[in-house]
C-alpha positions in Angstrom: 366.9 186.8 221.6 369.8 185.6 219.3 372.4 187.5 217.9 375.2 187.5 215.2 378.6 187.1 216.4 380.8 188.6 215.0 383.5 188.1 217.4 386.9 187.6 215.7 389.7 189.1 218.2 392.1 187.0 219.5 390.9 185.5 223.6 392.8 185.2 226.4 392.0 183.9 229.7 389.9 187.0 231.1 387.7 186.8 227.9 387.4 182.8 227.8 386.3 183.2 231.6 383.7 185.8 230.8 382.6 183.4 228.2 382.1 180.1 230.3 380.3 182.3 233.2 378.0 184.4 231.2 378.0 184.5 227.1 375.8 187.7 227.2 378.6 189.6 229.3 381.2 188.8 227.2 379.3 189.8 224.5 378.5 193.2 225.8 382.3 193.9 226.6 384.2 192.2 223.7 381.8 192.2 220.7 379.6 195.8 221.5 382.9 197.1 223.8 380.8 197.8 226.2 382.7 199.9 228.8 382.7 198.5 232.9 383.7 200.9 235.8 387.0 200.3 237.3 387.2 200.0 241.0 389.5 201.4 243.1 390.9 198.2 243.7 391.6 197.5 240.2 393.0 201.0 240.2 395.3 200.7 243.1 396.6 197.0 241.2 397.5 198.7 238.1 399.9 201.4 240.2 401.5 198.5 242.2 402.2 196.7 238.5 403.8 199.6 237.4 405.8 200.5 241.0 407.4 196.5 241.1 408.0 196.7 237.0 410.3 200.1 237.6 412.0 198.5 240.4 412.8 195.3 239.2 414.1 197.5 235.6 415.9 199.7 238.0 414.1 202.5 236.8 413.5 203.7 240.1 415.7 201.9 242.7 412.3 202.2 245.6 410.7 199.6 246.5 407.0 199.7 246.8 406.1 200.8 249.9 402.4 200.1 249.4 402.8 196.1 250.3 403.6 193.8 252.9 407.0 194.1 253.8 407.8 190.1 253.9 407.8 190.7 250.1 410.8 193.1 250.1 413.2 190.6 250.2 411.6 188.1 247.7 411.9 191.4 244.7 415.6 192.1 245.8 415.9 188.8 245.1 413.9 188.8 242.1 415.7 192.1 240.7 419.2 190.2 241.2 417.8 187.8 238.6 417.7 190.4 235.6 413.7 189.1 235.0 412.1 190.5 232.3 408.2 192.1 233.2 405.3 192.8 231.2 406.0 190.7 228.4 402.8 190.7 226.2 403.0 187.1 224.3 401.0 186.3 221.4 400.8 182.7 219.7 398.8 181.3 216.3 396.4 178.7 216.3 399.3 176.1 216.1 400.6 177.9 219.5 403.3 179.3 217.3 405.0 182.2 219.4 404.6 185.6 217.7 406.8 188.8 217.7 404.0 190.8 218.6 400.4 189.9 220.3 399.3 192.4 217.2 400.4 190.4 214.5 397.6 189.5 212.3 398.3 185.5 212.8 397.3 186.4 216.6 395.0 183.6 218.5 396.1 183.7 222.0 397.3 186.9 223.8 398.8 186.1 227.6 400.6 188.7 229.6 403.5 187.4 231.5 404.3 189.9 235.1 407.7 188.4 235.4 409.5 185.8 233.9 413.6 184.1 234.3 414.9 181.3 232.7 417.4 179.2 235.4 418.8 176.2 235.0 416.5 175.1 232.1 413.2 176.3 233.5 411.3 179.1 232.8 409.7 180.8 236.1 406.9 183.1 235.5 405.4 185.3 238.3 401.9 186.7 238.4 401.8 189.6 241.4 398.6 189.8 242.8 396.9 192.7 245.0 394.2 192.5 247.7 393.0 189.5 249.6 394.7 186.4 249.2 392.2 184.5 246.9 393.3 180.6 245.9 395.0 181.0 241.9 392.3 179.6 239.7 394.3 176.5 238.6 393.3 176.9 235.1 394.3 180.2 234.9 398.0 178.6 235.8 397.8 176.1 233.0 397.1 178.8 230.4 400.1 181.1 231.6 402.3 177.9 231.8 400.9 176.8 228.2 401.8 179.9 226.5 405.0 180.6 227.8 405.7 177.0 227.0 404.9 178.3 223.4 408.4 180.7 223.1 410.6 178.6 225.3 410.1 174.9 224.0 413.2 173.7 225.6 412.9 174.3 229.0 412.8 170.8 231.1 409.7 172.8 233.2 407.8 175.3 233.7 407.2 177.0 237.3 404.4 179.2 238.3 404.3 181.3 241.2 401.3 183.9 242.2 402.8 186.7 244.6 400.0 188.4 247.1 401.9 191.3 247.8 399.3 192.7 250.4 399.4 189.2 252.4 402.1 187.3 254.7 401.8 184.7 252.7 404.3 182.5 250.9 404.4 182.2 246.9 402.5 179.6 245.8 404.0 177.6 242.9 403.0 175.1 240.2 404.7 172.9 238.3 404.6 171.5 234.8 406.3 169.3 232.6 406.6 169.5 229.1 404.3 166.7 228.5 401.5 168.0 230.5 401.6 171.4 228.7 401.1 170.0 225.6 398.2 168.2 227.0 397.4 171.7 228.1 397.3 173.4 225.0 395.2 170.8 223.0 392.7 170.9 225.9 392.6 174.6 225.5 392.6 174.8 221.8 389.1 172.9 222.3 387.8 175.4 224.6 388.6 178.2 222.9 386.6 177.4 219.8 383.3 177.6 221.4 383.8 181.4 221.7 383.8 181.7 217.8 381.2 179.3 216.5 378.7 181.1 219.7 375.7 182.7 218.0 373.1 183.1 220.9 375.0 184.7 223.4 372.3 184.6 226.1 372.5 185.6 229.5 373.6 182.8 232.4 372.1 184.1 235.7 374.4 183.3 239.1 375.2 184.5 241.8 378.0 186.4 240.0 375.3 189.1 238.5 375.6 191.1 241.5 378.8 191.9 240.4 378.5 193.2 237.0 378.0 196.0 236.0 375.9 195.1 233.0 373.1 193.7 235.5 369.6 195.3 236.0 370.1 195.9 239.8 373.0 197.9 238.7 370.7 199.6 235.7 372.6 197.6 233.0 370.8 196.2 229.3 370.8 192.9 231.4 367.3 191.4 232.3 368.6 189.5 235.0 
């Protein structure tokens, strides 16, 4: 059954990846607002964000204690770096930075965990929680694409995914300026398929068993 769009919001990567795996699900949360469950994962995520951002403010001088202890080090390192956290970025269509991801000009929205500048790079950091799950690599380029957007001279950009529940090293991509403008034309493309959408009709996978929107789970979904 079609339906109107009337999706106008600005996207971001969470809502362009709904898109590209189901158009009815991102219908149901980001045109009808639909409300999904939060796990207790997702739960437990959101109070380690918000334990590692006062630390590395030096609003509380404790480290998280609810992590993997290899990773102690890495944030006192981190903290001696004067990083700034939660930085909530927001570009036009012409990936013009913004001084607020409100203003009405907003396309993109991309939340930065951490981010330094040193020696003419720009680091950003995403912490992770959980099992150690490889960084979807276009996910990476988005990140390093917008934050490419505020900080045009920088030589590169370096991103690092943190699993804070794993013995694991930080992984880390880098990008030169080139390739991130190759990035953001690639992306502009992609995005525009979530406003000229009109059908919005389900995509069965494997991944209905996981949303909450699906008929084993007593969701509007048929499938």
């Amino acid at each position: 059954m079609a339906h109107s769009s009337n999706f106008k919001d600005p996207w971001g990567w969470s809502k362009l990846e709904t898109y590209e795996q189901c158009p009815q699900r991102f219908k149901f949360r980001y045109i009808n607002k639909l409300k999904e469950p939060d796990s207790p994962a997702l739960k437990r995520g959101s109070i380690i964000h918000k334990a590692v951002e006062n630390y590395l403010n030096g609003w509380n001088n404790e480290l998280p204690k609810d992590i993997h202890k290899v990773w102690l080090p890495r944030l006192k390192d981190l903290k001696a770096k004067s990083p700034m956290t939660e930085a909530a970025w927001g570009v036009d269509k012409k990936w013009k930075p913004l001084p607020d991801w409100f203003h009405p000009d907003t396309w993109l929205r991309a939340k930065s965990d951490v981010y330094y500048l040193e020696e003419a790079e720009l680091n950003l950091i995403d912490m992770k929680t959980g099992k150690f799950r490889e960084p979807s690599s276009e996910q990476i380029e988005l990140y390093a694409g917008t934050g490419f957007s505020f900080f045009p001279q920088v030589t590169a950009v370096n991103v690092s995914f943190w699993f804070l529940d794993q013995n694991v090293p930080p992984t880390k991509t880098v990008y030169t300026p080139s390739e991130l403008k190759a990035v953001q034309k690639m992306f502009g493309k992609r995005s525009e398929k979530l406003y000229k959408e009109k059908a919005f009709e389900p995509k069965p996978s494997g991944l209905c068993r996981y949303c909450s929107f699906s008929r084993q789970k007593g969701g509007l979904c048929k499938y």
